[in-house]
C-alpha positions as CSV (number, residue, x, y, z in Angstrom):
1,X,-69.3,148.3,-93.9
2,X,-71.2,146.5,-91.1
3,X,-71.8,143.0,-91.8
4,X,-75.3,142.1,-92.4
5,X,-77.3,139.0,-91.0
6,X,-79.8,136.1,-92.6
7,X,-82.6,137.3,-90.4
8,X,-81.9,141.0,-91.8
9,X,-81.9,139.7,-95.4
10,X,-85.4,137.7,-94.7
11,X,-86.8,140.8,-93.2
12,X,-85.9,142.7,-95.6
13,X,-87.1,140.9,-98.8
14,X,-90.1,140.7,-97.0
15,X,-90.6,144.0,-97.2
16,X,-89.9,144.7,-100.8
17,X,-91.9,141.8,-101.4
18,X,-89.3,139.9,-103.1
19,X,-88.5,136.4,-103.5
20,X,-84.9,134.4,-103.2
21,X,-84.9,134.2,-106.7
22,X,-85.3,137.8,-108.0
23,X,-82.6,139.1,-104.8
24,X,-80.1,136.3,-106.1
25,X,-80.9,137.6,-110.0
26,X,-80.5,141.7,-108.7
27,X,-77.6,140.8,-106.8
28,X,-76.0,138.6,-109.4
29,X,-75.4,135.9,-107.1
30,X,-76.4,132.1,-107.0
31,X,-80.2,131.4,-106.0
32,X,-78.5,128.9,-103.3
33,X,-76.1,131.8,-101.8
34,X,-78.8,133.8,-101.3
35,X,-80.8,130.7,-99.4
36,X,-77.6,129.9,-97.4
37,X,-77.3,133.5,-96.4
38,X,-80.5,132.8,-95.4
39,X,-80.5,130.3,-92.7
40,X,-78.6,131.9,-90.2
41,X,-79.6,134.5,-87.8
42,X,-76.5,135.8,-87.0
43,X,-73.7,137.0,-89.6
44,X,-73.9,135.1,-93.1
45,X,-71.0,133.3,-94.2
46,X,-70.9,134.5,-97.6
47,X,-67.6,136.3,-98.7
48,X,-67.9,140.1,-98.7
49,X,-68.4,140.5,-102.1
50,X,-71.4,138.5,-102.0
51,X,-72.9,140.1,-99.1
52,X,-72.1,143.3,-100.6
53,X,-74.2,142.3,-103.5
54,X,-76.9,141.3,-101.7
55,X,-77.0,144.8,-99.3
56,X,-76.9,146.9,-102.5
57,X,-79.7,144.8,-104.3
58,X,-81.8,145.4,-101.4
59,X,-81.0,149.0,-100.6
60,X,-81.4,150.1,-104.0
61,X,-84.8,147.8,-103.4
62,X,-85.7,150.4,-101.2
63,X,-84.4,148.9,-98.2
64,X,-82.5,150.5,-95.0
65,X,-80.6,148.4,-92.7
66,X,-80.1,149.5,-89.1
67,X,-76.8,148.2,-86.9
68,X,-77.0,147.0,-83.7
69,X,-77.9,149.5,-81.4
70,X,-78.5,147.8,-78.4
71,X,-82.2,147.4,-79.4
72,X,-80.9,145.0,-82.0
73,X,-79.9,145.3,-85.7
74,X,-82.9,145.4,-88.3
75,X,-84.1,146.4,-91.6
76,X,-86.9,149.1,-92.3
77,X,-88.2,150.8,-95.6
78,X,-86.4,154.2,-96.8
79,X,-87.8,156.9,-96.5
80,X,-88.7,158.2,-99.8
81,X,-87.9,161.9,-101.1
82,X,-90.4,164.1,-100.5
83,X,-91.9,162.3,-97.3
């Protein structure tokens, strides 16, 4: 799986409308691994079980990441069923 960066995670809580707190609670990870995730642009530095946790919390959130394509790598709302 395609590692996943701090601005994606910021991005993408702000689209689910979701603070640090409630991701690190969904994800079952610490409040402060979530902030340190966080910080960076680039890759996080949080083992892959952790960033694992953190993806699924958000996908199953409703988010969808999107790899580096040359246009960048980002983070957009699913599309629901029926749309």
């Amino acid at each position: 799986m395609k590692k996943i960066t701090g601005a994606q995670i910021r991005a993408a809580r702000s689209l689910v409308r979701q603070s640090a707190a409630e991701l690190a609670e969904r994800a079952n990870v610490g409040i402060a691994t979530v902030r340190r995730a966080e910080v960076k642009d680039g890759e996080i530095g949080a083992t892959a079980a952790n960033a694992d946790a953190i993806r699924r919390a958000l996908e199953s959130a409703g988010v969808e990441f999107i790899s580096e394509n040359g246009g960048g790598a980002g983070v957009r709302l699913a599309k629901s069923v029926g749309e």
